[in-house]
N, CA, C and O atoms as a GROMACS GRO file, in nm:
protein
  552
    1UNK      N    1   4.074   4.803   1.248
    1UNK     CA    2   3.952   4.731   1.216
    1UNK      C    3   3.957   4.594   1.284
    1UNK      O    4   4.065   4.543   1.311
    2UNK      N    5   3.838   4.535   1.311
    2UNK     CA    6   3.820   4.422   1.416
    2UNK      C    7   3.747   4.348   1.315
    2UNK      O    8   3.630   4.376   1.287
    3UNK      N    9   3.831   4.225   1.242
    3UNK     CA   10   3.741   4.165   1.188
    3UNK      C   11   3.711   4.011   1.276
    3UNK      O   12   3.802   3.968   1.347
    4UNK      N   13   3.575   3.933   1.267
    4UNK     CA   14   3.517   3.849   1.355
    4UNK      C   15   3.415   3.766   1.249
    4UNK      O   16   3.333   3.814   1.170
    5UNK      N   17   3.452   3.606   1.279
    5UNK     CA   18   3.382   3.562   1.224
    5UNK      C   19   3.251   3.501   1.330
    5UNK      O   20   3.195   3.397   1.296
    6UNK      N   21   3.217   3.557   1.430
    6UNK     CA   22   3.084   3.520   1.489
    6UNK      C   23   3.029   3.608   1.486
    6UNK      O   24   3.077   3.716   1.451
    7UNK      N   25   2.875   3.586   1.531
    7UNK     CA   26   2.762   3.731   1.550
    7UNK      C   27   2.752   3.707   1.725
    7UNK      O   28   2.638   3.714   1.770
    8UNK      N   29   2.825   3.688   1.791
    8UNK     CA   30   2.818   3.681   1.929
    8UNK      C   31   2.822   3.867   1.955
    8UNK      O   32   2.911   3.948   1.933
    9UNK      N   33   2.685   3.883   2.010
    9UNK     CA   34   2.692   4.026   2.059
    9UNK      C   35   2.643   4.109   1.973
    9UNK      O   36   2.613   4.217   2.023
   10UNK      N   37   2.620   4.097   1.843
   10UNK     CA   38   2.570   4.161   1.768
   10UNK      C   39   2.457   4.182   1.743
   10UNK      O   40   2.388   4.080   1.747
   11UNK      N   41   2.388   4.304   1.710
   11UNK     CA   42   2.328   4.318   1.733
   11UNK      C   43   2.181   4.379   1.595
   11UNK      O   44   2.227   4.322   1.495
   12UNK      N   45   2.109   4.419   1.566
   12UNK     CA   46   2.065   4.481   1.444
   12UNK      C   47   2.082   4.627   1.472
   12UNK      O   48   2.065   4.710   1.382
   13UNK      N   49   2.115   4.663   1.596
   13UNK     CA   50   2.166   4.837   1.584
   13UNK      C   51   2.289   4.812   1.545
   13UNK      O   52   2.340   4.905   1.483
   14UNK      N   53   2.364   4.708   1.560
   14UNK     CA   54   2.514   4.743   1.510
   14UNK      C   55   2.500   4.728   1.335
   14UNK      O   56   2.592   4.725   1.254
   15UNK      N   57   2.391   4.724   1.316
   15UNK     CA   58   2.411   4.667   1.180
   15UNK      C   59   2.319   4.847   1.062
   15UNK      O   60   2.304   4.853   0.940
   16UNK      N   61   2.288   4.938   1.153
   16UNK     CA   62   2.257   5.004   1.121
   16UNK      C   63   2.306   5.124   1.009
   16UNK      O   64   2.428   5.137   1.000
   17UNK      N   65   2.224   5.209   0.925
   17UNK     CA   66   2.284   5.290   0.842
   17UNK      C   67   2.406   5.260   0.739
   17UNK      O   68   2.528   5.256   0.750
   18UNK      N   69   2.305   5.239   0.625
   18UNK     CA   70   2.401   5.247   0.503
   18UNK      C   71   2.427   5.125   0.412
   18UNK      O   72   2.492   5.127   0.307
   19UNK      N   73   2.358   5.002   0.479
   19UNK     CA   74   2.357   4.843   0.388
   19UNK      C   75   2.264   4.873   0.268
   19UNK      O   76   2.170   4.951   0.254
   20UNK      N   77   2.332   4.773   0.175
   20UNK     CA   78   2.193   4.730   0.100
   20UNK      C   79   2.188   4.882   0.004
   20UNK      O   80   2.086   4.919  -0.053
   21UNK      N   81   2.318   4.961   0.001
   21UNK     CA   82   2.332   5.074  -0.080
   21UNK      C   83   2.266   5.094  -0.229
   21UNK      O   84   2.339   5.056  -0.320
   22UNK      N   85   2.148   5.144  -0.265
   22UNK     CA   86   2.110   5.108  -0.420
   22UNK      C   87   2.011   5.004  -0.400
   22UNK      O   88   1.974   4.952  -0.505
   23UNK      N   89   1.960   4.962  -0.297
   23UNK     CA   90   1.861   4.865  -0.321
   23UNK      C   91   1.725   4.924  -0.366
   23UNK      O   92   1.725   5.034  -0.312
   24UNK      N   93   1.634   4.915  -0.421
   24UNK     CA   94   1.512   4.979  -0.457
   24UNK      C   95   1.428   4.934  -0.269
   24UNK      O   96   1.358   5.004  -0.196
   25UNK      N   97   1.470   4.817  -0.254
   25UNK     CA   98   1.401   4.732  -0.114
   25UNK      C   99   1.479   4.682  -0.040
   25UNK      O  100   1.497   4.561  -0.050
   26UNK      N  101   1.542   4.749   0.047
   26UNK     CA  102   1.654   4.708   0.168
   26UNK      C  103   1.616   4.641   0.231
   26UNK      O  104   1.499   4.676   0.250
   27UNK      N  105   1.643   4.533   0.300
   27UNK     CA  106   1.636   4.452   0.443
   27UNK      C  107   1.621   4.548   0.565
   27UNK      O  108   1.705   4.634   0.593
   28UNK      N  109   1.501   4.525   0.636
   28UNK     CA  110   1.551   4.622   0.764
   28UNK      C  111   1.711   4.566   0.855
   28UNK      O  112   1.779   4.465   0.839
   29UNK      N  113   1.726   4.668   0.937
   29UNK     CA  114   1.853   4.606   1.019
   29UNK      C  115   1.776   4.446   1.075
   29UNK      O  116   1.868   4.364   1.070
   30UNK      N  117   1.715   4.413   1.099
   30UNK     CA  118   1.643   4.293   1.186
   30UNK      C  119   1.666   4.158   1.120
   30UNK      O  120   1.703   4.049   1.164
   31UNK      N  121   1.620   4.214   0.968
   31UNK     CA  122   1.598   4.115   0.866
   31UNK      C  123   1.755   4.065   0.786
   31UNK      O  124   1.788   3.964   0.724
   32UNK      N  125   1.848   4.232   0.835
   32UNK     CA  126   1.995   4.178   0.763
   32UNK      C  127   2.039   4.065   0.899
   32UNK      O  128   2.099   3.958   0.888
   33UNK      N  129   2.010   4.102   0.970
   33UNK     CA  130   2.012   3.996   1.142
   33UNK      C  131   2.034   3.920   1.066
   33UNK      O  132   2.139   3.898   1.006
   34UNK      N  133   1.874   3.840   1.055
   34UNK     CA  134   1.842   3.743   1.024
   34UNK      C  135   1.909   3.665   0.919
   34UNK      O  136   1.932   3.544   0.920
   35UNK      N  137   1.938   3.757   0.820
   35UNK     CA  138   2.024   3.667   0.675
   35UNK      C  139   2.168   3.674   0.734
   35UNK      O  140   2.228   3.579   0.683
   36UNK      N  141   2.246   3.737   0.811
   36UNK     CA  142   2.333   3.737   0.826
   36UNK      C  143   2.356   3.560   0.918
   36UNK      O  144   2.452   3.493   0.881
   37UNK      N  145   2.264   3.503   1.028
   37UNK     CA  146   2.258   3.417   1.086
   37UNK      C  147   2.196   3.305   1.017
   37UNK      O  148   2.184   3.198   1.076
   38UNK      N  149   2.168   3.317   0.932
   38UNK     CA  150   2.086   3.194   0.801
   38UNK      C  151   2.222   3.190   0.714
   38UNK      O  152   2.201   3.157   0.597
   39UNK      N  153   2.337   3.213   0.740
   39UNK     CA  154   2.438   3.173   0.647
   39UNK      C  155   2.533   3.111   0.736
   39UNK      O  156   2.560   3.129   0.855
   40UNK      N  157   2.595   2.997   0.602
   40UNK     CA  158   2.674   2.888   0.640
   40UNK      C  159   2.784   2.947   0.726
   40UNK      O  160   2.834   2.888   0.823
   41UNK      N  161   2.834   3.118   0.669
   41UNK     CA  162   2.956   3.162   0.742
   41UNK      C  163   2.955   3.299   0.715
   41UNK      O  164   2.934   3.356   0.608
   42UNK      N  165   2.981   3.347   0.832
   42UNK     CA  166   2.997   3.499   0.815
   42UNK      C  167   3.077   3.596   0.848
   42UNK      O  168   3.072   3.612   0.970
   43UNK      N  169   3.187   3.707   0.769
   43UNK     CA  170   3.315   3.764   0.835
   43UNK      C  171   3.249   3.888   0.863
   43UNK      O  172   3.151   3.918   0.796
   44UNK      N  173   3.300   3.980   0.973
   44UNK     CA  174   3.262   4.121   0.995
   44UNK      C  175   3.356   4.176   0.988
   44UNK      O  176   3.474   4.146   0.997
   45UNK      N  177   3.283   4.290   0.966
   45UNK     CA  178   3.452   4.409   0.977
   45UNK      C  179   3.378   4.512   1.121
   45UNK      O  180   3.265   4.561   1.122
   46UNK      N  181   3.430   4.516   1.177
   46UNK     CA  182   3.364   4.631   1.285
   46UNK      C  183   3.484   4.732   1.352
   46UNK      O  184   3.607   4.726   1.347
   47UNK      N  185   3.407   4.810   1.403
   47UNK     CA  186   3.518   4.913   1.471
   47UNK      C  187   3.513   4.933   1.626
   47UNK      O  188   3.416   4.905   1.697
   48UNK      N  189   3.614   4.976   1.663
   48UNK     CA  190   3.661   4.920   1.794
   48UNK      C  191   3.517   4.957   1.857
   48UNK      O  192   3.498   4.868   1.940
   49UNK      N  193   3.392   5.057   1.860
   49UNK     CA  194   3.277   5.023   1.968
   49UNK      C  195   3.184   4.932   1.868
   49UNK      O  196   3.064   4.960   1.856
   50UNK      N  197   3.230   4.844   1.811
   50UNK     CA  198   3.126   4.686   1.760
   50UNK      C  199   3.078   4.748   1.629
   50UNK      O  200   3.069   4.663   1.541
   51UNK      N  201   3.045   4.867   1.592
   51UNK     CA  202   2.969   4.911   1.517
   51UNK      C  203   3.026   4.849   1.315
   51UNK      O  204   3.117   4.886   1.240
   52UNK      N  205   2.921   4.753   1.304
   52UNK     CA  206   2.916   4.647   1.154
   52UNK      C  207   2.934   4.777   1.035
   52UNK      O  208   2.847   4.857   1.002
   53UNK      N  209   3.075   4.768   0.983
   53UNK     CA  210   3.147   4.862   0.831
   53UNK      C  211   3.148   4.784   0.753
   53UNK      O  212   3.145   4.836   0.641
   54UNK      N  213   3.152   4.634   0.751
   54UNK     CA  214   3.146   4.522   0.648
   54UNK      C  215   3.153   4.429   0.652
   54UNK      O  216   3.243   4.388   0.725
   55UNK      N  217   3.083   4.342   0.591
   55UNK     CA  218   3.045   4.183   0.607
   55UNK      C  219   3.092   4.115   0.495
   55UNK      O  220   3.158   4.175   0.410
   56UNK      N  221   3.066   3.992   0.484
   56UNK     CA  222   3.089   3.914   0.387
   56UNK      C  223   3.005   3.778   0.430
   56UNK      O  224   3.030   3.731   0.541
   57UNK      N  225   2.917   3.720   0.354
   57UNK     CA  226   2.846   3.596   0.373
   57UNK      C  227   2.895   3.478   0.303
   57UNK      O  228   2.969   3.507   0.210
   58UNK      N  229   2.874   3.337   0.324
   58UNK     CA  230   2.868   3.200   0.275
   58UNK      C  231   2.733   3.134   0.318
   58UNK      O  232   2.675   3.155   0.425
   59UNK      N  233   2.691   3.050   0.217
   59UNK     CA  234   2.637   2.966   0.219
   59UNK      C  235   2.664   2.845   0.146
   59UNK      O  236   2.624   2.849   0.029
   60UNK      N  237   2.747   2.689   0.199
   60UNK     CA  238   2.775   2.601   0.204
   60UNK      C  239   2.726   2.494   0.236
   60UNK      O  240   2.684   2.484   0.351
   61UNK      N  241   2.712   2.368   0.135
   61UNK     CA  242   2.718   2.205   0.214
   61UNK      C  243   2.796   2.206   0.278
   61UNK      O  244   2.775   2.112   0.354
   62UNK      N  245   2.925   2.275   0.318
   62UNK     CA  246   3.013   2.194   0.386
   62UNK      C  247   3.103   2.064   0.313
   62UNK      O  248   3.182   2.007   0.388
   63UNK      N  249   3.097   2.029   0.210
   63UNK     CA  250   3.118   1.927   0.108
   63UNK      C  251   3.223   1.972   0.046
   63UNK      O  252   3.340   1.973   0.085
   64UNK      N  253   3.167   2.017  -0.074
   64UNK     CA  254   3.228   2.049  -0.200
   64UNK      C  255   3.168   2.220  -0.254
   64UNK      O  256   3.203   2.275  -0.359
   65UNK      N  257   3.075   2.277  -0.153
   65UNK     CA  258   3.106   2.423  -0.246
   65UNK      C  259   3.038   2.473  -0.178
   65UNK      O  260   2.961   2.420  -0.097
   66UNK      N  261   3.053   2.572  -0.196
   66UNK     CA  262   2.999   2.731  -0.150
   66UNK      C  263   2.975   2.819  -0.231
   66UNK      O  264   3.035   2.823  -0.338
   67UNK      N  265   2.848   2.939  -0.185
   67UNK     CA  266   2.813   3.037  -0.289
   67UNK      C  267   2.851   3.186  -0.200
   67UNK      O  268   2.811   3.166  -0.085
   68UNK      N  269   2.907   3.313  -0.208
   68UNK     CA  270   2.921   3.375  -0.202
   68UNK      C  271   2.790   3.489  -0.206
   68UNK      O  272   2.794   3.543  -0.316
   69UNK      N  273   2.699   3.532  -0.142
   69UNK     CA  274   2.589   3.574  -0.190
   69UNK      C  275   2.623   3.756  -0.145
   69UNK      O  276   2.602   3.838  -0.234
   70UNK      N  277   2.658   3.791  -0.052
   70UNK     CA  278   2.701   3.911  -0.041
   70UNK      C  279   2.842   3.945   0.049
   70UNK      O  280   2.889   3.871   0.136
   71UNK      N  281   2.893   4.064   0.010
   71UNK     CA  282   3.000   4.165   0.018
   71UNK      C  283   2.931   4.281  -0.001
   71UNK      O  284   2.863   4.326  -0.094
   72UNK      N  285   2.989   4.350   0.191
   72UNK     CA  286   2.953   4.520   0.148
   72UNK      C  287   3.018   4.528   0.257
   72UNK      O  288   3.055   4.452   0.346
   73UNK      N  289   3.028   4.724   0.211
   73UNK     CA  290   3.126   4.776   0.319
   73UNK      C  291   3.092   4.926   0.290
   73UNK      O  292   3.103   4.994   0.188
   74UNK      N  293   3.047   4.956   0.420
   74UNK     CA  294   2.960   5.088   0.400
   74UNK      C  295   3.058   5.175   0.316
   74UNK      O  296   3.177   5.147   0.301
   75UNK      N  297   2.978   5.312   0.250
   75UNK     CA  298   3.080   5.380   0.147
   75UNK      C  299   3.194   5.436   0.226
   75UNK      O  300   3.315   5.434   0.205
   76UNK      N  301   3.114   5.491   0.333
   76UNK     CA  302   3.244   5.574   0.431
   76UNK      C  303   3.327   5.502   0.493
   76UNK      O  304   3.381   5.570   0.580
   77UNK      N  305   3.380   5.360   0.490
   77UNK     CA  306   3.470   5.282   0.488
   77UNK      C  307   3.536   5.187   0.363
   77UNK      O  308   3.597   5.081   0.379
   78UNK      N  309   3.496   5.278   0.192
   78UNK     CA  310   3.542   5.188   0.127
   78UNK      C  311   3.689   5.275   0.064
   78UNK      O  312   3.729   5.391   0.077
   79UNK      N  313   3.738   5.158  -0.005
   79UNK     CA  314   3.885   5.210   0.005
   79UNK      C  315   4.017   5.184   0.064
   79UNK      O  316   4.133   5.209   0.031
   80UNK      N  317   3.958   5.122   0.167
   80UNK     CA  318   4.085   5.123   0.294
   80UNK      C  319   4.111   4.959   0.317
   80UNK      O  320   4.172   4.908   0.411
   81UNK      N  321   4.053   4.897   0.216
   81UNK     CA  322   4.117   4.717   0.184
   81UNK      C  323   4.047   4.624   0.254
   81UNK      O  324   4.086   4.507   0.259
   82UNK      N  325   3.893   4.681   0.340
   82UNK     CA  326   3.777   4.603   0.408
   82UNK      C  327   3.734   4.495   0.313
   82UNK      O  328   3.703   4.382   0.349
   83UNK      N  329   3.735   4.541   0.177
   83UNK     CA  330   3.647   4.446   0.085
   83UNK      C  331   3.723   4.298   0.056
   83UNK      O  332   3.681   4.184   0.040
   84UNK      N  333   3.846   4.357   0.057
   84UNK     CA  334   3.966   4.283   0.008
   84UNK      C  335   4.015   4.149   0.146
   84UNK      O  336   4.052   4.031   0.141
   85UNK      N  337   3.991   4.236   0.241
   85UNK     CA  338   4.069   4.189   0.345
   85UNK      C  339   3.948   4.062   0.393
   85UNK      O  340   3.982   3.953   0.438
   86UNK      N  341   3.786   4.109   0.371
   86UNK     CA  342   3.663   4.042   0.405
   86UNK      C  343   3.687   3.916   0.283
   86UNK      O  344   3.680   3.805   0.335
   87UNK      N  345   3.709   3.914   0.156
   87UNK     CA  346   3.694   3.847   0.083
   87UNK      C  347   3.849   3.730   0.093
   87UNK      O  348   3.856   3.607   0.097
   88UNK      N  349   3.947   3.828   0.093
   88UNK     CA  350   4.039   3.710   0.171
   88UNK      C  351   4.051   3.613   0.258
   88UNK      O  352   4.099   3.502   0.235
   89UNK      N  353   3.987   3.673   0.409
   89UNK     CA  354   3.937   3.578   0.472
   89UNK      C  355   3.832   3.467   0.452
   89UNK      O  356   3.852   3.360   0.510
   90UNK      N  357   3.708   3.485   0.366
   90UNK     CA  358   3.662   3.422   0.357
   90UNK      C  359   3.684   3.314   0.274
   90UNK      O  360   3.634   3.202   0.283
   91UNK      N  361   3.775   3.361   0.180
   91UNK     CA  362   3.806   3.255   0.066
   91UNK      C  363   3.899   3.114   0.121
   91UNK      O  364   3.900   3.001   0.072
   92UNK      N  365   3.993   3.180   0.267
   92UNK     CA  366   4.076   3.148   0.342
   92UNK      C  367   4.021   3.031   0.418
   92UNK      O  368   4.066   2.918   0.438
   93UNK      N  369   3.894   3.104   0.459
   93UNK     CA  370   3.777   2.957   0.518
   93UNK      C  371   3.730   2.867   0.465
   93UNK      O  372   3.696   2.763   0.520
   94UNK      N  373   3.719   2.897   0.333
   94UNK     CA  374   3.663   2.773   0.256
   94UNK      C  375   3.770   2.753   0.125
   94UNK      O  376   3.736   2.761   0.007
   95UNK      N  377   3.880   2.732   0.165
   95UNK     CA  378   3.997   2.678   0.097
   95UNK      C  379   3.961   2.561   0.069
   95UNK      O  380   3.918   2.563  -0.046
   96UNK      N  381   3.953   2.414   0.132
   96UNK     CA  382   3.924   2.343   0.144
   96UNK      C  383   3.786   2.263   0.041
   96UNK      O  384   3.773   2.141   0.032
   97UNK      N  385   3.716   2.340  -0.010
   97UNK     CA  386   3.598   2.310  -0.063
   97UNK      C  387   3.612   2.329  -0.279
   97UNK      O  388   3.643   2.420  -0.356
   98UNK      N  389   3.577   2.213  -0.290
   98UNK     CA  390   3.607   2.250  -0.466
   98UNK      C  391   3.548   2.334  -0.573
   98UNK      O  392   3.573   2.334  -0.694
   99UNK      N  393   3.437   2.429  -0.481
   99UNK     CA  394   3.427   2.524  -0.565
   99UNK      C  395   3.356   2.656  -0.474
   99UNK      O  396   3.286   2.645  -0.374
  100UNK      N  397   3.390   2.758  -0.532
  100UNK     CA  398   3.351   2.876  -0.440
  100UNK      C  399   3.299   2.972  -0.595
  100UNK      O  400   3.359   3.005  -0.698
  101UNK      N  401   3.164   2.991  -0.547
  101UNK     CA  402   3.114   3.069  -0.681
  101UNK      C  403   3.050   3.178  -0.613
  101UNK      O  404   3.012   3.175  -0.496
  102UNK      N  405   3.033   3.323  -0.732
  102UNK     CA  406   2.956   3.403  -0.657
  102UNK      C  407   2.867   3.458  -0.839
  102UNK      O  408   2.854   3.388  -0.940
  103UNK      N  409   2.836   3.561  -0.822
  103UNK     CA  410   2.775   3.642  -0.906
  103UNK      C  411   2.782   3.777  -0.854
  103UNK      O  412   2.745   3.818  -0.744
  104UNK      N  413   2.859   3.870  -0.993
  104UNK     CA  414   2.861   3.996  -0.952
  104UNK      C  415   2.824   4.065  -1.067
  104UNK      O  416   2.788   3.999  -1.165
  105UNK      N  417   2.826   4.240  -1.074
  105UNK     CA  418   2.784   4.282  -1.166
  105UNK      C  419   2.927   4.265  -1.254
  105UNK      O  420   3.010   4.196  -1.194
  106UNK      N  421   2.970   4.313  -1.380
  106UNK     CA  422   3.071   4.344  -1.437
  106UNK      C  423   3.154   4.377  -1.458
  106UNK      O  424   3.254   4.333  -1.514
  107UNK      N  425   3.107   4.526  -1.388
  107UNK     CA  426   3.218   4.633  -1.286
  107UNK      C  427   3.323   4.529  -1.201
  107UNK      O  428   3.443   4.522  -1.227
  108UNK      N  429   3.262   4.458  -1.104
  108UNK     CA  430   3.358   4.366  -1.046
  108UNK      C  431   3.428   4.280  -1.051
  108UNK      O  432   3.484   4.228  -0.954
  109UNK      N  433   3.439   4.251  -1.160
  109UNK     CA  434   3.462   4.133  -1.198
  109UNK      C  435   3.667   4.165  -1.177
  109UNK      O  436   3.719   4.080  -1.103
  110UNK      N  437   3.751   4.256  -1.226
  110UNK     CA  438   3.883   4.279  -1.185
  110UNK      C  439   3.911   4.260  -1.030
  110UNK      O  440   4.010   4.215  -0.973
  111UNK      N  441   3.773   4.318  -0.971
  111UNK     CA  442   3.809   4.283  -0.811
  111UNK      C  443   3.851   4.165  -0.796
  111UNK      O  444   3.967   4.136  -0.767
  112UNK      N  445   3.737   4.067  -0.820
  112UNK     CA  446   3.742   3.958  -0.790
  112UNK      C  447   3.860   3.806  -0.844
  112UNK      O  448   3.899   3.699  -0.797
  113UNK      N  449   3.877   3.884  -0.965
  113UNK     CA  450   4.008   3.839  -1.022
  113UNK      C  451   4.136   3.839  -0.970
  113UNK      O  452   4.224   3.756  -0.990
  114UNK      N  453   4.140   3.931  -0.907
  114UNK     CA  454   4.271   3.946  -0.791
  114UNK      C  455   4.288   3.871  -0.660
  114UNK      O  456   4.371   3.893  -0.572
  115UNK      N  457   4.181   3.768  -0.666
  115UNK     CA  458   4.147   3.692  -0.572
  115UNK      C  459   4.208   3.490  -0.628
  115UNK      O  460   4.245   3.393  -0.561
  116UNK      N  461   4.189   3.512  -0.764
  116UNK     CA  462   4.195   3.410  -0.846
  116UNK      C  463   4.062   3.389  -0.928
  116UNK      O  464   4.026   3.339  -1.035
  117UNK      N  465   4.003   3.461  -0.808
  117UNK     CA  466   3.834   3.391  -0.870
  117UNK      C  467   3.816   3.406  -1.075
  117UNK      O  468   3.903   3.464  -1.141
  118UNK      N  469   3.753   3.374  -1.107
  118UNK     CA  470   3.735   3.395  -1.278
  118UNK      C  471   3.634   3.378  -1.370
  118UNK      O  472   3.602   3.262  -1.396
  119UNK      N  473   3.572   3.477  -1.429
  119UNK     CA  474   3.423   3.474  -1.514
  119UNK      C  475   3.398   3.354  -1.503
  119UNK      O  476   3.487   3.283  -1.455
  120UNK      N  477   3.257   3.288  -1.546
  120UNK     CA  478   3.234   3.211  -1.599
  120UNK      C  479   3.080   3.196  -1.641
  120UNK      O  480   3.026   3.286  -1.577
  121UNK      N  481   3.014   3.151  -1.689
  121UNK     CA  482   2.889   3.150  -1.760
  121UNK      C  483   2.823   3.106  -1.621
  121UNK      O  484   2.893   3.051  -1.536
  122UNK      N  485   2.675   3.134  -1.595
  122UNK     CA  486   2.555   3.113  -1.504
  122UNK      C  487   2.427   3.145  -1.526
  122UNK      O  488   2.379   3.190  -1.630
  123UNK      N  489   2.368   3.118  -1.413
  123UNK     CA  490   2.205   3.174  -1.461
  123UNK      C  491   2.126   3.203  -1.289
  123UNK      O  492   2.127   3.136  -1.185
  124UNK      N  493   2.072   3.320  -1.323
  124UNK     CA  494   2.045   3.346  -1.208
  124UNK      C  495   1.865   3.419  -1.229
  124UNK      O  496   1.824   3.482  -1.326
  125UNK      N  497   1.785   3.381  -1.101
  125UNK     CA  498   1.654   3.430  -1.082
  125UNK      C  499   1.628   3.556  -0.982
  125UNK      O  500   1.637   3.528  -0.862
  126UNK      N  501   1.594   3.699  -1.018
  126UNK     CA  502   1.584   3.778  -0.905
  126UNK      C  503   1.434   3.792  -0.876
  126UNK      O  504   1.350   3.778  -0.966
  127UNK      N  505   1.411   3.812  -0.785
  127UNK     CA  506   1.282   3.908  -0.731
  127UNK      C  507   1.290   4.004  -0.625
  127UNK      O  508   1.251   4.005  -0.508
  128UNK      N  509   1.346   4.078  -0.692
  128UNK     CA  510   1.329   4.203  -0.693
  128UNK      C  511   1.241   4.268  -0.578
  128UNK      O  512   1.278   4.338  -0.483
  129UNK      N  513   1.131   4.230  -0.608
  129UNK     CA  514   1.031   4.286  -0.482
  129UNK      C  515   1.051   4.216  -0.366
  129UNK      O  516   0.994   4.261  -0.268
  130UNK      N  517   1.130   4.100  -0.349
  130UNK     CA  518   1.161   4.052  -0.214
  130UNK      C  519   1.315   4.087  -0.167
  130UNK      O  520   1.380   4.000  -0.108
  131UNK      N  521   1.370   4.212  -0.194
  131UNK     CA  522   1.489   4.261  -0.155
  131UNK      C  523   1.440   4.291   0.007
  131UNK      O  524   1.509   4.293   0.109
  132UNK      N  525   1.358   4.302  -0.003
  132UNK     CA  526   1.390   4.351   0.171
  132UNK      C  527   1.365   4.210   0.282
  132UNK      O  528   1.364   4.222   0.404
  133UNK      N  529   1.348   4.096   0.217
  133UNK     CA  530   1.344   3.979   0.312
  133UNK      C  531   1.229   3.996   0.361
  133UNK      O  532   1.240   3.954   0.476
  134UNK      N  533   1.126   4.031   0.347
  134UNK     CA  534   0.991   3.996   0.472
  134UNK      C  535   0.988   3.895   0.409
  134UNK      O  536   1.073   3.864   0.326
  135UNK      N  537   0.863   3.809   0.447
  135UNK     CA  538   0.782   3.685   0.418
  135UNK      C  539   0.714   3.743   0.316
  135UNK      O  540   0.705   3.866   0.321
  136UNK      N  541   0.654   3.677   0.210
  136UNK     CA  542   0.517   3.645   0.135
  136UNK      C  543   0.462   3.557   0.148
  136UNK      O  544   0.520   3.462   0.200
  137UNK      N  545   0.356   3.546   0.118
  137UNK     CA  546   0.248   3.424   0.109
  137UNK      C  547   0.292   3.338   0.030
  137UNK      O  548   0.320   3.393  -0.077
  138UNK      N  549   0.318   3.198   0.028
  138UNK     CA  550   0.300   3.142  -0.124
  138UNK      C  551   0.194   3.089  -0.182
  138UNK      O  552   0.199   3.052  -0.299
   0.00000   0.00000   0.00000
């Protein structure tokens, strides 16, 4: 596995089939582009012909913290320590910063514990109908 923290070369076909698993409203490949390059930092996992098995995003001041907004790793590459190895690195990058928060479902929460990371109380707003990133009007 080739992991890379630039999008030099990448492409939205490399980003094809299988993101956004369970979404009711997926991002097209164009639009994961796009969020993938609207974040403070981004790790890939790819395979030796470029083709994107798993990512991991940041979004940071650069200051004092960072939010963790997604981790995935297509199914037919999970298992084999992509998630682990994506979330290591990234945590690795923003060592430096005094707080690194994310939000997950429940289920995850042991993952993420093995990281150091650790529950803690929050509050969060979804909409739902804007899972796939187009624009709306406001």
């Amino acid at each position: 596995m080739i992991y890379a923290e630039s999008l030099e070369k990448i492409t939205s076909d490399h980003l094809c089939g299988g993101f956004f698993a369970g979404w009711p409203h997926p991002p097209s490949p164009a639009d994961h582009l796009r969020l993938l390059q609207g974040s403070s930092a981004v790790i890939l996992a790819c395979t030796g012909s470029g083709q994107v098995v798993g990512y991991i995003t940041a979004i940071s001041d650069g200051v004092s913290c960072a939010y963790l907004p997604h981790l995935e790793v297509l199914s037919e590459y999970q298992g084999q320590g992509i998630g682990s190895e994506l979330v290591r690195r990234m945590l690795e990058r923003l060592d430096r910063l005094y707080m690194i928060d994310l939000v997950c479902d429940e289920s995850l929460i042991p993952f993420y514990e093995r990281f150091g990371l650790r529950p803690m109380r929050g509050m969060a707003l979804r909409h739902y109908d804007r899972q796939d990133c187009s624009s709306r009007p406001a």
